[in-house]
PDB file of N, CA, C, O and CB in Angstrom:
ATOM      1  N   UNK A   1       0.841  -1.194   0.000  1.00  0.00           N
ATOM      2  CA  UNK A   1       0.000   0.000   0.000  1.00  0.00           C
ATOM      3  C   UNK A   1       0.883   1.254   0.000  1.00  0.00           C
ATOM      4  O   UNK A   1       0.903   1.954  -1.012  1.00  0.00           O
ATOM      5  CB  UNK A   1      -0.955   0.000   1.229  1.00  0.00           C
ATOM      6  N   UNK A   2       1.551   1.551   0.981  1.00  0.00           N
ATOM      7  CA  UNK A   2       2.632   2.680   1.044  1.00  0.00           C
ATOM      8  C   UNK A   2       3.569   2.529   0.173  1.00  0.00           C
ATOM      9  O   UNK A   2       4.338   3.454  -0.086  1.00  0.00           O
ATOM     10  CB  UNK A   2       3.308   2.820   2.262  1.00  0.00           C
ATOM     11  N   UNK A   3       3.641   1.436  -0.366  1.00  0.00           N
ATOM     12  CA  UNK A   3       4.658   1.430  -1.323  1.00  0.00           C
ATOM     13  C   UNK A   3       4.272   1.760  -2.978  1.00  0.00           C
ATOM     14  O   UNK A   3       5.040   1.851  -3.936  1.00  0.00           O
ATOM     15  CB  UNK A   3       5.254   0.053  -1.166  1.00  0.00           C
ATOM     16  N   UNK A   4       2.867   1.891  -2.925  1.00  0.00           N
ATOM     17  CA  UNK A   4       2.197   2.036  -4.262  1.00  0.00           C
ATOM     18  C   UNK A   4       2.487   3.718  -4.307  1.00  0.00           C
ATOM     19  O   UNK A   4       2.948   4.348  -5.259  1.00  0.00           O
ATOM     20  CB  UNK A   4       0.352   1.452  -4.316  1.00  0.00           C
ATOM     21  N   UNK A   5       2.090   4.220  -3.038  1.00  0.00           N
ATOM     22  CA  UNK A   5       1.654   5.407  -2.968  1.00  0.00           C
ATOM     23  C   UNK A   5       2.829   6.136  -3.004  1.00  0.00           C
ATOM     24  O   UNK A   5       2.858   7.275  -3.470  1.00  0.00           O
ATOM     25  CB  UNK A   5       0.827   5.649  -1.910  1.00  0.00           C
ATOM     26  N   UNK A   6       4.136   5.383  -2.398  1.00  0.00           N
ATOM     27  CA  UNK A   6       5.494   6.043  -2.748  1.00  0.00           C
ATOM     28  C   UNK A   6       5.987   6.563  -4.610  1.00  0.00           C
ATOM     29  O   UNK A   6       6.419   7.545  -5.214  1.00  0.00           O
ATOM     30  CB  UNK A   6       6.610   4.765  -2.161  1.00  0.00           C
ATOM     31  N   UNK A   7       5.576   5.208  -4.860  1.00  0.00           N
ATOM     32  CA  UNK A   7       5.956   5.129  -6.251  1.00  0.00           C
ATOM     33  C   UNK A   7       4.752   6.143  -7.005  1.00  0.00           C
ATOM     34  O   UNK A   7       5.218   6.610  -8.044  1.00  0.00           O
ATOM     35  CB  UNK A   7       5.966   3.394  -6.802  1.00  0.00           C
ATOM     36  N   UNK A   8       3.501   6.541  -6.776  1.00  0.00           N
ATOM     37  CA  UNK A   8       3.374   7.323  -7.548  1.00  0.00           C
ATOM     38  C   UNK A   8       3.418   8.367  -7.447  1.00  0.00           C
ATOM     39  O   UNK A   8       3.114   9.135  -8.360  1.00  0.00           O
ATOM     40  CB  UNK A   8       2.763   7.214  -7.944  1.00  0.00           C
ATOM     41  N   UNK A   9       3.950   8.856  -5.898  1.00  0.00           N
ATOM     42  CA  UNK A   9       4.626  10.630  -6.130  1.00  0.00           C
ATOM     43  C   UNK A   9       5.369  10.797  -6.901  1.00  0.00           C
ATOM     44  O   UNK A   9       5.370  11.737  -7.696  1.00  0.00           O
ATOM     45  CB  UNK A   9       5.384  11.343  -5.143  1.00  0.00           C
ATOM     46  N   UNK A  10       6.712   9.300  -6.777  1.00  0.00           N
ATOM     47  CA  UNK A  10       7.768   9.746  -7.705  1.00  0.00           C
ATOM     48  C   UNK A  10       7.353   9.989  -8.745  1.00  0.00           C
ATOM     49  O   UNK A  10       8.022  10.882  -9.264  1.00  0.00           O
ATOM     50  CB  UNK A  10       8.732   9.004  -7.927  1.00  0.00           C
ATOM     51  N   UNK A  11       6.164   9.477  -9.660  1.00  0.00           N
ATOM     52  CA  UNK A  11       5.602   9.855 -10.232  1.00  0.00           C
ATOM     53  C   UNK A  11       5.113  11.104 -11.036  1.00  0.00           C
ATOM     54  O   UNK A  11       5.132  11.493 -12.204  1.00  0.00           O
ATOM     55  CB  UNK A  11       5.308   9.495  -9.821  1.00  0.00           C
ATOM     56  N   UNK A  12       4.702  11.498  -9.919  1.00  0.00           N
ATOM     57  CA  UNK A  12       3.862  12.702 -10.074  1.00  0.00           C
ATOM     58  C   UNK A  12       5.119  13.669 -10.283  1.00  0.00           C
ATOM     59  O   UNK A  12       5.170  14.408 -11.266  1.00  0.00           O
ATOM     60  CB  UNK A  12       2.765  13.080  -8.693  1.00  0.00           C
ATOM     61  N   UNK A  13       6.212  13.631  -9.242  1.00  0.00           N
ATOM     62  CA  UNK A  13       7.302  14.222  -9.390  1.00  0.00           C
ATOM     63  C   UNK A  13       8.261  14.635 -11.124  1.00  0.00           C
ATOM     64  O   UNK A  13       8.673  15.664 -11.661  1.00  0.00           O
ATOM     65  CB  UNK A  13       7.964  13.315  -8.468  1.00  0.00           C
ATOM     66  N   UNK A  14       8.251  13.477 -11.388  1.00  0.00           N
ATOM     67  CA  UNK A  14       8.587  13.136 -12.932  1.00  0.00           C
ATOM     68  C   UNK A  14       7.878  14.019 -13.372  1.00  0.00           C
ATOM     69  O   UNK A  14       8.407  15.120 -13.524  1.00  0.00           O
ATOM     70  CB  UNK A  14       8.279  11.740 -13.603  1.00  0.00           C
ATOM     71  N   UNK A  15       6.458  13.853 -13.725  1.00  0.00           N
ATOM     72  CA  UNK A  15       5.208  14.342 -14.214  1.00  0.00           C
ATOM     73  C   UNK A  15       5.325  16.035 -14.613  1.00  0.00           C
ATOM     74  O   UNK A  15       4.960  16.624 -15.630  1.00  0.00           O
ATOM     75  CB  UNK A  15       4.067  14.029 -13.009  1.00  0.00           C
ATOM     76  N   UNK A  16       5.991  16.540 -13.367  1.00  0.00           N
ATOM     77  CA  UNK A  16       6.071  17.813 -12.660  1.00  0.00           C
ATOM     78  C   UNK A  16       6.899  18.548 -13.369  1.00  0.00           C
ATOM     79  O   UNK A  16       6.607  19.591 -13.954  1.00  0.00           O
ATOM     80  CB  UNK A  16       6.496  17.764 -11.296  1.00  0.00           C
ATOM     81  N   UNK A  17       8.248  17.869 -13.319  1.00  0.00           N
ATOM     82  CA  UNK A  17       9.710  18.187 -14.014  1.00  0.00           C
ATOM     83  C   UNK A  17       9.680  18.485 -15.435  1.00  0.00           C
ATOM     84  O   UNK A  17      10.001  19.482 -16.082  1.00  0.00           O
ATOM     85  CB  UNK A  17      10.699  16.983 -13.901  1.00  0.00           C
ATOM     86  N   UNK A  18       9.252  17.457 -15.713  1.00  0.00           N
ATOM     87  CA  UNK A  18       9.118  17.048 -17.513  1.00  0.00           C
ATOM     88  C   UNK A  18       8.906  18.228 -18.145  1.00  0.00           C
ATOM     89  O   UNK A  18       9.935  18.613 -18.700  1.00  0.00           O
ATOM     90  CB  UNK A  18       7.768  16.005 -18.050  1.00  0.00           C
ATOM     91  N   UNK A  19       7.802  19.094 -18.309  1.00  0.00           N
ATOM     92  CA  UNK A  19       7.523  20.199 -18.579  1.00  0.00           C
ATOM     93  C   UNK A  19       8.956  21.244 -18.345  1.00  0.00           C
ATOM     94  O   UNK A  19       9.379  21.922 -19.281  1.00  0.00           O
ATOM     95  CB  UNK A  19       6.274  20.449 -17.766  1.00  0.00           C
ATOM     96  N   UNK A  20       9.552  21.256 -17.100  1.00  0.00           N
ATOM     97  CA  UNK A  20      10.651  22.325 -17.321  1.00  0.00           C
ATOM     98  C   UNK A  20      11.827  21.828 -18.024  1.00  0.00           C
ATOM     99  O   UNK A  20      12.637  22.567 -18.585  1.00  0.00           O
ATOM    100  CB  UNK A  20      11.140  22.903 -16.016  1.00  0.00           C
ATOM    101  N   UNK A  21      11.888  20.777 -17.987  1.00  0.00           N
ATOM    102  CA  UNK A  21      13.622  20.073 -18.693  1.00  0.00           C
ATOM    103  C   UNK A  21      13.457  19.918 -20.218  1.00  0.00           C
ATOM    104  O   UNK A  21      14.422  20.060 -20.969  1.00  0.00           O
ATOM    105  CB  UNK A  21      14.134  18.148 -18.044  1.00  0.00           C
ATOM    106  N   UNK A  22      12.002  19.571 -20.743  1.00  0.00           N
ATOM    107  CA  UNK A  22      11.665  19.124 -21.795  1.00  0.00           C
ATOM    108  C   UNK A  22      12.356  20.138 -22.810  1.00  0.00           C
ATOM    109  O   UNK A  22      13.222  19.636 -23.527  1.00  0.00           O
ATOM    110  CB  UNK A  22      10.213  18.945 -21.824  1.00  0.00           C
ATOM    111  N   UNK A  23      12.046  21.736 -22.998  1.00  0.00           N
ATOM    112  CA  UNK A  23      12.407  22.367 -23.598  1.00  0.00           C
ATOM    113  C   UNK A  23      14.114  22.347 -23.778  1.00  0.00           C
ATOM    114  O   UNK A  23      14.605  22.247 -24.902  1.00  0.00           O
ATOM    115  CB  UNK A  23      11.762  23.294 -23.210  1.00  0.00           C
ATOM    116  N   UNK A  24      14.900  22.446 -22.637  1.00  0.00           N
ATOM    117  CA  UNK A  24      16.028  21.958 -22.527  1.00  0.00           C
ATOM    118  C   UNK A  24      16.678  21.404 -23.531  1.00  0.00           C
ATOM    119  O   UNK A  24      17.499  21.818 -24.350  1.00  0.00           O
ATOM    120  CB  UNK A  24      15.997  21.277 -21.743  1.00  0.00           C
ATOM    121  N   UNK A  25      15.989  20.049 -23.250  1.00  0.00           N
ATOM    122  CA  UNK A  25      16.993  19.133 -24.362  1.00  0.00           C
ATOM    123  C   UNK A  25      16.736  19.555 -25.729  1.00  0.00           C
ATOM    124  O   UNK A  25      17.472  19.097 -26.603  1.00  0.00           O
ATOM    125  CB  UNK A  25      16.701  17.418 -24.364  1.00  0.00           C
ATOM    126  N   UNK A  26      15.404  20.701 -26.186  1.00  0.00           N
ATOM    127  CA  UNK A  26      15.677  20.709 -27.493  1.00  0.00           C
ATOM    128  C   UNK A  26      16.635  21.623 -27.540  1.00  0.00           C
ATOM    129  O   UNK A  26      16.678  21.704 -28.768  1.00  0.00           O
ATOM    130  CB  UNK A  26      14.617  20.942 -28.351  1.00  0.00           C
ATOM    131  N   UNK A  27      17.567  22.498 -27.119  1.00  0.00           N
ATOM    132  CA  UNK A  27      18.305  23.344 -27.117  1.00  0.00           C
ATOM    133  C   UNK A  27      19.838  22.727 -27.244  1.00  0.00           C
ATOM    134  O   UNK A  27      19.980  21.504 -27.288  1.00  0.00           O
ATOM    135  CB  UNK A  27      17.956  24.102 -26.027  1.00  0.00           C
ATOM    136  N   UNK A  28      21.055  23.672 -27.306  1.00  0.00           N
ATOM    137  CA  UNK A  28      21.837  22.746 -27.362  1.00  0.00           C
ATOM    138  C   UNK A  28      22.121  22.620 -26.179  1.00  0.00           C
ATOM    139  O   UNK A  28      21.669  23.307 -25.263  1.00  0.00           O
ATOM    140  CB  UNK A  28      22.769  22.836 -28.130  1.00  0.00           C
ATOM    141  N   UNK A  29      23.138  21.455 -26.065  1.00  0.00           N
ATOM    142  CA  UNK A  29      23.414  21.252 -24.255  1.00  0.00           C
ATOM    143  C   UNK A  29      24.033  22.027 -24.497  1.00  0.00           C
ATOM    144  O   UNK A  29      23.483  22.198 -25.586  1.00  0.00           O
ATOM    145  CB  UNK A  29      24.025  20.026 -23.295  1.00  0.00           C
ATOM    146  N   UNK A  30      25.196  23.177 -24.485  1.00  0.00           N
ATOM    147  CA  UNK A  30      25.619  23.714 -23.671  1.00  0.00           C
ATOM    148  C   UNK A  30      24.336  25.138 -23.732  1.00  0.00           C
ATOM    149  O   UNK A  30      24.724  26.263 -23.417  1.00  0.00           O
ATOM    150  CB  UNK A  30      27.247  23.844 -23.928  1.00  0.00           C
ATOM    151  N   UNK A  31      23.254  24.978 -24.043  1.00  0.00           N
ATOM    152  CA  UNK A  31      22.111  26.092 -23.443  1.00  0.00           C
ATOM    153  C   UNK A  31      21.628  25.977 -22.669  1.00  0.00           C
ATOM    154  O   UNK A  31      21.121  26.845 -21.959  1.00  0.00           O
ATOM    155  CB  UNK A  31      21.179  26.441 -23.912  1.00  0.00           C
ATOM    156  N   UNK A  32      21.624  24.555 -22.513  1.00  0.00           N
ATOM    157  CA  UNK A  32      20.689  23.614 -21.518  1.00  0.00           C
ATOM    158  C   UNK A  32      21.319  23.829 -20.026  1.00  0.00           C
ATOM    159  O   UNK A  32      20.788  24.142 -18.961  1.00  0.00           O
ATOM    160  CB  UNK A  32      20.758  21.785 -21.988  1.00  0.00           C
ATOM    161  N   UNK A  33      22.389  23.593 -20.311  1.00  0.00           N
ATOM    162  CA  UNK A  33      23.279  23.571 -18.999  1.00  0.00           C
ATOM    163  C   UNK A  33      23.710  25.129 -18.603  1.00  0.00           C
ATOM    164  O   UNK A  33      24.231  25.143 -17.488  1.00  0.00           O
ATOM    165  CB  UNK A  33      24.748  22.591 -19.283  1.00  0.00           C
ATOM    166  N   UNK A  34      23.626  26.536 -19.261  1.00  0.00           N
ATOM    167  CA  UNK A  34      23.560  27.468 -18.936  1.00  0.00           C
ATOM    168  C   UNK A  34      22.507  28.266 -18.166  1.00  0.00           C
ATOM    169  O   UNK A  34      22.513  29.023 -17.195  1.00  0.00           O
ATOM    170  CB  UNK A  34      23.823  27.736 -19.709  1.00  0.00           C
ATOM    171  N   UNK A  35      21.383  27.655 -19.219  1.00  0.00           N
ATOM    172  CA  UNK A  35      19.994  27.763 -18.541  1.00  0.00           C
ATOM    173  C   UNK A  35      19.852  27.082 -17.339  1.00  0.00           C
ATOM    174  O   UNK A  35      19.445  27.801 -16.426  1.00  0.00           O
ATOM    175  CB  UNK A  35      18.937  27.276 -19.367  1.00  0.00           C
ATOM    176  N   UNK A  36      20.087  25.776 -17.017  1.00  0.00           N
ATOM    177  CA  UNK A  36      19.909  25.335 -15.786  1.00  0.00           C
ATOM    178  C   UNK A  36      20.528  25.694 -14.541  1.00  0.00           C
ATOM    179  O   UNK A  36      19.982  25.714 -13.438  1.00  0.00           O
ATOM    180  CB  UNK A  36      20.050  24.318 -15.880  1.00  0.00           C
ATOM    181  N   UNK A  37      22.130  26.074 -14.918  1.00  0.00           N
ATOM    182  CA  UNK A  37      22.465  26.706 -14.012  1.00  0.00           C
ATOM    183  C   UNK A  37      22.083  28.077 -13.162  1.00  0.00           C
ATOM    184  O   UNK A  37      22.075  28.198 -11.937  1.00  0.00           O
ATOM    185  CB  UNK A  37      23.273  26.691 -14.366  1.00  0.00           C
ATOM    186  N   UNK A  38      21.740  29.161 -14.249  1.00  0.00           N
ATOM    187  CA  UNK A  38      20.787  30.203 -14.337  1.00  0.00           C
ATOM    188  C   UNK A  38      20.073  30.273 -13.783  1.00  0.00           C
ATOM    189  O   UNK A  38      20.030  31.282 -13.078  1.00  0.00           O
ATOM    190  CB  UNK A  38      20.291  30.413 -15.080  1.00  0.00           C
ATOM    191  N   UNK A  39      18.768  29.078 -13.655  1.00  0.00           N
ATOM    192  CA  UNK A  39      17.698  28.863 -12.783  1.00  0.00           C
ATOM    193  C   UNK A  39      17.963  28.167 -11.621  1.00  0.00           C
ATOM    194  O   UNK A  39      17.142  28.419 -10.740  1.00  0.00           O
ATOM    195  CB  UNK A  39      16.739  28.258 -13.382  1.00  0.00           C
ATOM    196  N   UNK A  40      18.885  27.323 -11.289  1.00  0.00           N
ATOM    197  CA  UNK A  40      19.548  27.266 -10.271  1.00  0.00           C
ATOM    198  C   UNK A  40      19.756  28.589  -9.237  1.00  0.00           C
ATOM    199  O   UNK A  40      19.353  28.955  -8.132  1.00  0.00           O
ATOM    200  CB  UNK A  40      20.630  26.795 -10.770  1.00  0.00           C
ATOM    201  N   UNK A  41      20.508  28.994 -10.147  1.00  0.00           N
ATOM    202  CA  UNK A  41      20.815  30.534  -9.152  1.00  0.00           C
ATOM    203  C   UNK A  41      19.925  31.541  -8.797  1.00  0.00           C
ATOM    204  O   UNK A  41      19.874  32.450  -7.969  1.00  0.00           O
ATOM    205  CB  UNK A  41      21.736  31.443  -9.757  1.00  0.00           C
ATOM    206  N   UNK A  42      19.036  30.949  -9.959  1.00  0.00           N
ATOM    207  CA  UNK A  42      17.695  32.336  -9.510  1.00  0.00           C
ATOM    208  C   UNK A  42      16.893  31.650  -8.389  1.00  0.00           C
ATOM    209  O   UNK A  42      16.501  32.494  -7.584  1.00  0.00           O
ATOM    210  CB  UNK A  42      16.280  32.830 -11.045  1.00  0.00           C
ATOM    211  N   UNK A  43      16.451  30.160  -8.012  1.00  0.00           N
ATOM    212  CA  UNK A  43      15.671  30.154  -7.118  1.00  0.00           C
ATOM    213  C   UNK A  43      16.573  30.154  -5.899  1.00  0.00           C
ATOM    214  O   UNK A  43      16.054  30.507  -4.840  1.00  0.00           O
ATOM    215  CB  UNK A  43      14.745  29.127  -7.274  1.00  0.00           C
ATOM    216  N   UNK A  44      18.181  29.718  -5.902  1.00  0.00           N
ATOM    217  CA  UNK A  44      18.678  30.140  -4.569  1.00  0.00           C
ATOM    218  C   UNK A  44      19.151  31.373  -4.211  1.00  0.00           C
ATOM    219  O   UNK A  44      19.772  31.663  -3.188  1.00  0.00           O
ATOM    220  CB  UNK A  44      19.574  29.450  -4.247  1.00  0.00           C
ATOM    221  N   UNK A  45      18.666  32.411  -5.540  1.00  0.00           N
ATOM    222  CA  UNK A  45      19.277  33.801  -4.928  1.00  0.00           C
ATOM    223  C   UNK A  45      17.552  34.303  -4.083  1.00  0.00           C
ATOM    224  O   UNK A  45      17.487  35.066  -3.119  1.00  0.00           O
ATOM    225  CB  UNK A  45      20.052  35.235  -6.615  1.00  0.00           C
ATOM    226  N   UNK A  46      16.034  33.479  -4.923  1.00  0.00           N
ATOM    227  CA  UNK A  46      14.905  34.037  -3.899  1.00  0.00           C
ATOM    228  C   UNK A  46      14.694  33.454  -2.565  1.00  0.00           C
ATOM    229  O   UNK A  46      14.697  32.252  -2.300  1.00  0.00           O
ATOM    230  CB  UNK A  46      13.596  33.918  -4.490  1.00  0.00           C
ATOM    231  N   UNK A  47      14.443  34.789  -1.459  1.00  0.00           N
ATOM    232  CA  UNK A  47      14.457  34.355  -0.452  1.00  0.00           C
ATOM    233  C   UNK A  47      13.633  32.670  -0.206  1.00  0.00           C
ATOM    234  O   UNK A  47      12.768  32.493  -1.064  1.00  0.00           O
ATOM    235  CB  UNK A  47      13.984  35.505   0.208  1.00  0.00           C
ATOM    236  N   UNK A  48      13.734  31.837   0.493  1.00  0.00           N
ATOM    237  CA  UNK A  48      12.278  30.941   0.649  1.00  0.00           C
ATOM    238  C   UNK A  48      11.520  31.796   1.895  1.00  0.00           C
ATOM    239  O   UNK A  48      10.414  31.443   2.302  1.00  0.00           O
ATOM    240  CB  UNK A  48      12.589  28.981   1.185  1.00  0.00           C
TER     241      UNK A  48
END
């Protein structure tokens, strides 16, 4: 039971991601990896 329910956050998690990385890979990697870093830095430069 808990173990169903584990597996489909990860799920949902996936689900979640997909949408932001997706564009990504059509870019080239090294955009991909500029951009990610980028957004990296932008959500740890906003306060939480």
């Amino acid at each position: 039971m808990s173990e169903d329910k584990k597996k489909s956050r990860s799920w949902r998690q996936v689900w979640l991601m997909t949408p932001i990385w997706l564009p990504l890979m059509w870019l080239s990697l090294d955009h991909g990896v500029s951009i990610a870093l980028a957004v990296m830095q932008y959500i740890n430069a906003v306060p939480s």
